[in-house]
Structure formats: structure tokens, C-alpha cells
N, C-alpha and C positions, 0 to 999 in steps of 0.2 A: 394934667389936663387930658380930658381923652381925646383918642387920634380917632376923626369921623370920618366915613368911610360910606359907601352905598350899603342904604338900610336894606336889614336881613330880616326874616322873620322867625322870632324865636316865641319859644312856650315856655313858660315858666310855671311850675306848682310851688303854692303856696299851702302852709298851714301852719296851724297852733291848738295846744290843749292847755295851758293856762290862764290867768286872767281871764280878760273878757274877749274870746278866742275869736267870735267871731268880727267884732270891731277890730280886734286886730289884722285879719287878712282884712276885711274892705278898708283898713287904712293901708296896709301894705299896694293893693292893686293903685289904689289912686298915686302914693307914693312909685310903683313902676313907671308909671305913665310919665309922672315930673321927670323921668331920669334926662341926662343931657342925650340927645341928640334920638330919644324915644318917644312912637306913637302908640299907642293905643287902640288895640286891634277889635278884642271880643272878650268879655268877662264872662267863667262861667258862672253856674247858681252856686251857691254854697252847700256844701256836702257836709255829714257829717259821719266820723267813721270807725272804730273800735280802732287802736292801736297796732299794727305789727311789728312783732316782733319785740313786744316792748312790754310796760304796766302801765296805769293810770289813766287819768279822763281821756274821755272820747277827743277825738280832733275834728278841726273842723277846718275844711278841706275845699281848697278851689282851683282852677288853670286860669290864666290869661296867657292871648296872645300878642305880640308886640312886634312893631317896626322899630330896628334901633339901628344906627350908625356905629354904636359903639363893639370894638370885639369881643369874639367871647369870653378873654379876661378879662377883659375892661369890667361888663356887663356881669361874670362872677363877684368882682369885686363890689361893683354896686352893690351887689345882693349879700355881702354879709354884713354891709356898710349898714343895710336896711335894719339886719338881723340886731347886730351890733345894738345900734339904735333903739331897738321895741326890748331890749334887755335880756336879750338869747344869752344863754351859758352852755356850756357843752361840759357837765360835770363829768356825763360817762355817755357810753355809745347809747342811743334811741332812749338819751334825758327827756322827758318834758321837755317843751317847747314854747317859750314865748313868739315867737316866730321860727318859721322857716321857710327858705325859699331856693329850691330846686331848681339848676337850667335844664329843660326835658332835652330839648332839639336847640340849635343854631342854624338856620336852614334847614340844605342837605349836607351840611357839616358833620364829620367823623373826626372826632378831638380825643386823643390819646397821652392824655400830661400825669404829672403830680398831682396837680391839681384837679383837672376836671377831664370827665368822661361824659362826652356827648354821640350819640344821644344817651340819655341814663339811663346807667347798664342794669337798673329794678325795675323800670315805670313797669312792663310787661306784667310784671309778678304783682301791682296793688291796685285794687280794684279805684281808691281814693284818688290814682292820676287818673285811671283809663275813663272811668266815665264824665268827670269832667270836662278832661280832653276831649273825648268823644261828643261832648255836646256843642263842644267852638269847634271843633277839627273832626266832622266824622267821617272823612277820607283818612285820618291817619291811624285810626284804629278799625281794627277788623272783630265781625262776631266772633270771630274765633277767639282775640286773645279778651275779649270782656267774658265770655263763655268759662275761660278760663279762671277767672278771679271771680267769678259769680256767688261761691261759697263766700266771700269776703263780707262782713257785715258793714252796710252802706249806706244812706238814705238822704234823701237831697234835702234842703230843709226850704219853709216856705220864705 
């Protein structure tokens, strides 16, 4: 059982390029929100974005943000529980994806484990966090670093 605690506000990206990618994040965000001791902050639009670093279909790409009681491993676990769930495999690094689901930030939380690196040590470097982020959180991103991932190919969808 998770150990609840005064809720934090955390950011999570989500995406997928399989199936049917975009029903898969808006079931993902709804699924965030059920989590134990989680509210439901801001959804961005759904993005949709060529791959880095990787091959195959486009992804399709979103942020929410959340109030949660639970820690940040708690709330990692959650999230591959999710992953787990929507049929995610991890055949080789930057597989296709039936789901995925990134913790950006925990707070002003700086986590340094095995496991997790908050805030994630890439978002800066993909255009696919920054502007979503930027669209619930536009205090946490600066023109500078969307300026930077600009070349990235991106497009918000309707």
C-alpha cells in the first residue's frame, strides 16, 4: 500500500506509436488521475512527433500535471504498472511503444537512484516534452530551451 504523504506536484509525459496511440495516452491520463492518493491538474493537447533517436511510426505525445500523496517511487511504480498494463515490452532500447510514461519533475525534487532521475535528465533535448509542457507549465520552460528543439519535427494535433 502506498505510504500518503502532503501532495506534490508532479509532471508526467506520456506517449505511444502503436496501436491505436492516441486512445492510448487519453486512456493513460484518465488512468493517472485514478492513481491512489492522485488529482488531476492540467492535460495538455496531444502532439504528434517523428521519433528520436529511434525508427518507426510517429508518436503521439502529451504532459499532465498532477497532485499526488504518493513518493516518487511509489508514483514510478505506478507508472510502469500502467505501462505493464497497455502491453509495453522493452525488446531493445527506444522499441516502439505501446505506452510510455516518463516522471519529468516531482516538485522541486532532485532524485539521484537506480532507478529514477528527476528531473529527466532528456526532457531539455525533445521538443515532444517541451511543448506540451510548455502549454500546462509555461513558467517551467524558457524560449530558450523550445528555441533549442525547434528543428524537432512536432505538430499538435486537433
Amino acid at each position: 500500500m502506498a505510504s500518503l504523504r502532503e501532495p506534490v506536484l508532479a509532471h508526467v509525459a506520456l506517449g505511444a506509436n502503436l496501436g491505436d496511440a492516441a486512445r492510448s495516452v487519453r486512456d493513460a491520463m484518465d488512468a493517472l488521475e485514478r492513481l491512489p492518493g492522485t488529482r488531476g491538474l492540467a492535460r495538455s493537447s496531444l502532439y504528434r512527433s517523428a521519433p528520436v533517436d529511434a525508427d518507426g511510426p510517429d508518436y503521439v505525445n502529451a504532459v499532465v500535471a498532477l497532485w499526488t500523496a504518493l513518493s516518487a517511487p511509489e508514483l514510478l511504480a505506478q507508472l510502469r504498472a500502467l505501462e505493464q498494463a497497455a502491453g509495453r515490452q522493452r525488446p531493445f532500447h527506444h522499441a516502439p511503444r505501446t505506452l510510455d510514461l516518463d516522471l519529468l519533475r516531482y516538485g522541486e525534487g532532485r532524485i539521484h537512484s537506480a532507478t529514477l532521475t528527476v528531473p529527466h535528465p532528456r526532457m531539455a533535448q525533445r521538443a515532444f516534452v517541451l511543448r506540451p509542457l510548455a502549454e500546462i507549465a509555461p513558467r517551467l520552460v524558457t524560449a530558450e530551451a523550445l528555441a533549442a528543439v525547434a528543428a524537432q519535427a512536432i505538430e499538435r494535433l486537433p
